[in-house]
C-alpha positions in Angstrom: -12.7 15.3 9.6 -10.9 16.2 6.5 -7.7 15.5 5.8 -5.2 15.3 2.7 -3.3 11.7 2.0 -1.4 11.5 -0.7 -2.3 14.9 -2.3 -5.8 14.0 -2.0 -8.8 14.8 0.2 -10.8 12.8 2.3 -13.7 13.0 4.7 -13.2 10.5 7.7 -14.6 9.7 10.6 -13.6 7.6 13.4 -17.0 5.2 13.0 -16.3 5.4 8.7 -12.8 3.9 9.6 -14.2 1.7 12.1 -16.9 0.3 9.3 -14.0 -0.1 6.6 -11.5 -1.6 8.8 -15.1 -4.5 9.8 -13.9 -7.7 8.6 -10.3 -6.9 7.4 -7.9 -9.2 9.0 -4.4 -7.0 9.9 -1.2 -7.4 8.1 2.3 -8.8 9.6 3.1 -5.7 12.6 7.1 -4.9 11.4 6.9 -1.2 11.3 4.3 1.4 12.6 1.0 0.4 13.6 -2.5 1.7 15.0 -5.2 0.2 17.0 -8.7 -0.3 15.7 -11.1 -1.7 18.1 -9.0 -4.9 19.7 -6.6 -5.3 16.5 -3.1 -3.6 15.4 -2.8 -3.4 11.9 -0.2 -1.8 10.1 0.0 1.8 9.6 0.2 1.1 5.6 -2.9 -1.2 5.8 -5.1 1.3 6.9 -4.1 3.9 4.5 -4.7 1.5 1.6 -8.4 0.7 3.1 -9.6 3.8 3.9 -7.9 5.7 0.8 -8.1 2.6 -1.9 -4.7 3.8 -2.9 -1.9 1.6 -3.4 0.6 2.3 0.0 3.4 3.2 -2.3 1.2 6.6 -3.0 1.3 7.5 0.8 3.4 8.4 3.8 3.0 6.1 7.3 3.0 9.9 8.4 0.1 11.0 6.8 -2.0 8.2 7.7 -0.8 8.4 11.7 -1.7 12.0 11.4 -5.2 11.5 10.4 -5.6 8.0 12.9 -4.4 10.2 15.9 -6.5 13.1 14.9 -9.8 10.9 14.9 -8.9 9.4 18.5 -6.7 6.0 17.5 -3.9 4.6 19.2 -0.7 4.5 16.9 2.5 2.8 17.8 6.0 3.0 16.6 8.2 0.1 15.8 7.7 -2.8 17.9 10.9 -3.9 19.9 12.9 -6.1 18.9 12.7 -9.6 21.1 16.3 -9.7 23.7 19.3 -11.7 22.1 18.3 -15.5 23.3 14.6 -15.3 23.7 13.3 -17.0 21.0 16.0 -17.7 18.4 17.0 -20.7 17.1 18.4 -23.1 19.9 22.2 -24.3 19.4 23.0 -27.7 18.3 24.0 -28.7 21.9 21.5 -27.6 23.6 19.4 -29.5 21.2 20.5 -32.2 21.3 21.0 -32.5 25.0 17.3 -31.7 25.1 16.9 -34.2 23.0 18.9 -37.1 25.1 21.8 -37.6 22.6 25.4 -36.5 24.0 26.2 -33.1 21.2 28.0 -33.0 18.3 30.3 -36.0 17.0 34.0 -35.4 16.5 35.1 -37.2 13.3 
C-alpha cells in the first residue's frame, strides 16, 4: 500500500511492518497506540521504525492512517486509572497497615 508520512512516500505492507516491528520491544503506552501481533506500541514508535524518521517529523495521524489501512488495531488514549486505585496510600492507612497507631502529635 502506499502511503505519504511526513511528505514522503512509502510502500507498506502489513507483513513489511510485521518483519520491522520483529524484535522491537514497545515504548511506555501514554498516548495513542496500535497493536502488532500480541504487543501495543506507541503510535510514534511505529512511525519511527517503519519510516526511520525522527517522530518529531510526523503526525500520530498519519501513521494511524496507514496502520488502520493495512488491517492494525489502533487505540486512543488509554484511561486514566479511578481516583484511589493505585495511588499512593495515606500515611494512616500506612501505618495502620503497618501496626503502628498514625501520625504523632508533637
Amino acid at each position: 500500500m502506499r502511503c505519504v508520512i511526513a511528505q514522503y512516500p512509502f510502500d507498506l505492507t502489513r507483513t513489511g511492518v510485521l518483519a520491522s516491528m520483529k524484535g522491537v520491544r514497545p515504548g511506555l503506552v501514554t498516548g495513542e497506540s496500535v497493536t502488532i501481533g500480541r504487543r501495543r506500541y506507541p503510535v510514534k514508535q511505529v512511525g519511527q521504525v517503519i519510516t526511520r524518521q525522527d517522530p518529531r517529523d510526523f503526525t500520530v495521524g498519519e501513521v494511524t492512517r496507514a496502520m488502520t489501512r493495512l488491517g492494525f488495531t489502533c487505540h486512543d488514549r488509554p484511561e486514566a486509572a479511578p481516583v484511589g486505585v493505585g495511588g499512593p496510600t495515606p500515611f494512616h492507612t500506612a501505618s495502620a497497615l503497618l501496626g503502628g497507631t498514625g501520625p504523632v502529635a508533637v
